[in-house]
C-alpha positions in Angstrom: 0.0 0.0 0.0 1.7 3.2 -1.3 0.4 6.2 0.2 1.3 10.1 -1.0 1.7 13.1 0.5 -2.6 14.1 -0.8 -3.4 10.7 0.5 -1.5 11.0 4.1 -2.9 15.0 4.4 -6.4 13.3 3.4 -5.7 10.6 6.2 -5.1 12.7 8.9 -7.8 15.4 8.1 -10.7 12.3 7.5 -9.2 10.7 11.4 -9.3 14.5 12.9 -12.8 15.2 11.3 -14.2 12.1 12.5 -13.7 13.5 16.3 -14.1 17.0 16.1 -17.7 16.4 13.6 -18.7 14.1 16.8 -17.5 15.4 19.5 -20.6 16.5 21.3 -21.7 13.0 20.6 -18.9 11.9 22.5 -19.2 14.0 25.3 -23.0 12.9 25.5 -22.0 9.1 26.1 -19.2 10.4 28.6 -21.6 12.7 30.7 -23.5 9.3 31.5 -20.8 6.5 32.6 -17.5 9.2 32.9 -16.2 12.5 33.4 -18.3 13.6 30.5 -15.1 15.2 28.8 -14.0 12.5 26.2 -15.4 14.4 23.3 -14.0 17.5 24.3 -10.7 16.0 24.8 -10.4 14.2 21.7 -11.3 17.0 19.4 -8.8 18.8 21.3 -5.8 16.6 20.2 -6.8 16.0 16.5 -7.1 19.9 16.8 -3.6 20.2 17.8 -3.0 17.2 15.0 -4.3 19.1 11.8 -2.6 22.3 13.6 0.8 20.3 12.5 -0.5 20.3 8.8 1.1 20.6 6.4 4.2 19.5 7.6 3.0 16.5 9.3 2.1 14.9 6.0 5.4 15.5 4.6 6.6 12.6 7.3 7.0 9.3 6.1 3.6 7.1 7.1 5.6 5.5 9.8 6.6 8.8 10.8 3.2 10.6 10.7 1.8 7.9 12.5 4.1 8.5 15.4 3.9 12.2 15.4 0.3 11.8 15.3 0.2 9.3 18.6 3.2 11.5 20.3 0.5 14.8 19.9 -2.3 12.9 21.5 -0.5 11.7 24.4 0.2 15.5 25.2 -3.1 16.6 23.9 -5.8 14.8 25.5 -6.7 14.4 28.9 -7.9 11.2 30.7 -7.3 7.5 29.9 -7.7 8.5 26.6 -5.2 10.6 25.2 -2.4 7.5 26.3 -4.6 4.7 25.3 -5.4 5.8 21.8 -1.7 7.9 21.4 0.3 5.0 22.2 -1.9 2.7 19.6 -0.5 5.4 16.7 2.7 5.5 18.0 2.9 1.7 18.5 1.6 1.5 14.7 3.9 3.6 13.4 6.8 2.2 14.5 5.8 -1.8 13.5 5.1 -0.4 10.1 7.8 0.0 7.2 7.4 3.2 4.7 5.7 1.1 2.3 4.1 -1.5 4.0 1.7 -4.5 2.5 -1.6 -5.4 3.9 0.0 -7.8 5.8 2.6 -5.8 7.3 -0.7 -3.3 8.5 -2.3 -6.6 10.2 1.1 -7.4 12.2 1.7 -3.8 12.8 -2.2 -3.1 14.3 -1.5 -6.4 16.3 1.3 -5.2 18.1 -0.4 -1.6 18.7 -3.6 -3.5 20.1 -1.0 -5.5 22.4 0.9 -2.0 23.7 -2.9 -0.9 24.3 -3.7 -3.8 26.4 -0.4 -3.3 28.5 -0.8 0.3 28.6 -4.4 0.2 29.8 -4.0 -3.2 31.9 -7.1 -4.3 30.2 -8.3 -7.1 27.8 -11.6 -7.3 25.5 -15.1 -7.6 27.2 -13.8 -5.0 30.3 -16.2 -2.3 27.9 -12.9 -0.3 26.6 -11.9 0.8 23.2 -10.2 -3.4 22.9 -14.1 -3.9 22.5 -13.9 -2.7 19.2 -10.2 -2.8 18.4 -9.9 -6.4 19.2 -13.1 -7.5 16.6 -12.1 -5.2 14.2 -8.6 -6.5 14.0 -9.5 -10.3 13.2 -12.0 -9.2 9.9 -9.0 -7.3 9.0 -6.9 -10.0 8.9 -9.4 -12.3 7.6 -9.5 -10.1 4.5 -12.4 -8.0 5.3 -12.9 -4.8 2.7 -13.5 -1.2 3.8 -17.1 -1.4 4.4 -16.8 -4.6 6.9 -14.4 -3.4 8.4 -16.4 0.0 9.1 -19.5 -2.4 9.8 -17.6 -4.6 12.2 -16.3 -1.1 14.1 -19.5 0.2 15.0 -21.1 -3.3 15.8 -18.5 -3.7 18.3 -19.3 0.0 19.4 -22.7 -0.8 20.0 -22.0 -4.6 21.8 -20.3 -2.3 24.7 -23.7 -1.1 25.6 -25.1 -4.0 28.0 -21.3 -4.7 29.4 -20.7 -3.8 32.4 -17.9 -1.6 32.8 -14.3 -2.9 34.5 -11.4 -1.0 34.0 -11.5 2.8 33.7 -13.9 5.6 35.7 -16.9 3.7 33.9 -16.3 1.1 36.4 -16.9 2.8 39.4 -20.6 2.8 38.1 -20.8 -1.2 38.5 -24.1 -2.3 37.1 -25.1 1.2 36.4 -23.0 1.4 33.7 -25.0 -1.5 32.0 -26.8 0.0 28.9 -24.6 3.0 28.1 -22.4 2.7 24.7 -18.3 3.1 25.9 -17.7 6.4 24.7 -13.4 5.2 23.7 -15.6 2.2 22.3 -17.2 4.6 20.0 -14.3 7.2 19.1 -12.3 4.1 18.2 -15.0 3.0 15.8 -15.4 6.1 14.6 -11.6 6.5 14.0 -11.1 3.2 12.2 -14.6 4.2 10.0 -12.4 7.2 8.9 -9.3 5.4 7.8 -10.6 2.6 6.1 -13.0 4.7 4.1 -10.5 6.8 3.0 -8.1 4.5 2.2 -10.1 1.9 0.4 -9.1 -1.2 1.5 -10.4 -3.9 -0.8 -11.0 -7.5 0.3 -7.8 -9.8 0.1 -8.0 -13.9 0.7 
């Protein structure tokens, strides 16, 4: 997969979009199982991520990748901002400049498995793994664009009757039973954003 300097601008500017166009959204699901700032935080960071244009999409993808993660960790408040920064920094630097489908399946493997330490969690704790996790194994089953995107906010939505274990969700206990996990949903919306705009097709 070869991507140019229009296709890595379009890349970032479709991931920072996605957060800042749903950010009240966000915030919405946050206000009833967290601190009810998650929105507001990550439309902060991709903020401060397209204030980096152009430059940032003169960097290799590796590169840009890491710069991206490296802005969020210092950009966004809560769990968040080290959960999701590390996953962009972790992918960027598993990935060669030019990397193959199959080099983006390893590489998102090993970002999910820095997540997981990072966050001391695993899937079905109702964190952003809830979708990641899913999401990963129709990507390396071969899964296009659109089931990918389809698979991301399914998983999304299966967070809503977990109950929350890890993060300030899980102070709630069973009250937090019927609420969507807002990182759940930002990741989905994330990983909607890159595969749409960068097409992947079905492989076998």
């Amino acid at each position: 997969m070869s991507l140019d300097r229009t296709a890595r601008e379009k890349l970032v500017r479709a991931l920072a979009e996605s957060m800042i166009e749903h950010a009240d959204e966000l915030t919405s699901l946050d206000q009833a199982i967290g601190d009810g700032d998650h929105g507001l935080n990550m439309k902060r960071g991709f903020v401060a991520v397209l204030a980096t244009l152009p430059g940032l999409a003169d960097k290799s993808l590796p590169e840009m990748l890491k710069a991206i993660g490296m802005t969020l960790v210092m950009k966004v408040g809560g769990a968040s901002g080290p959960l999701v920064g590390t996953f962009f920094m972790e992918l960027g630097k598993a990935l060669p400049e030019q990397p193959m489908r199959a080099d983006l399946v390893a590489a998102t493997e090993k970002a999910i498995d820095a997540v997981k330490a990072r966050g001391r969690s695993e899937v079905g704790q109702k964190t952003l793994l809830d979708v990641l996790v899913p999401v990963q194994i129709v990507f390396a089953r071969g899964g296009d664009a659109r089931a990918i995107a389809i698979e991301a906010a399914q998983a999304a939505d299966r967070t809503t009757p977990m109950l929350a274990i890890r993060g300030r969700a899980s102070f709630l206990g069973e009250r937090s039973i019927g609420h969507m996990d807002p990182g759940s949903r930002s990741a989905s919306l994330l990983i909607g954003a890159a595969v749409t705009t960068l097409e992947f097709e079905a492989s076998t």
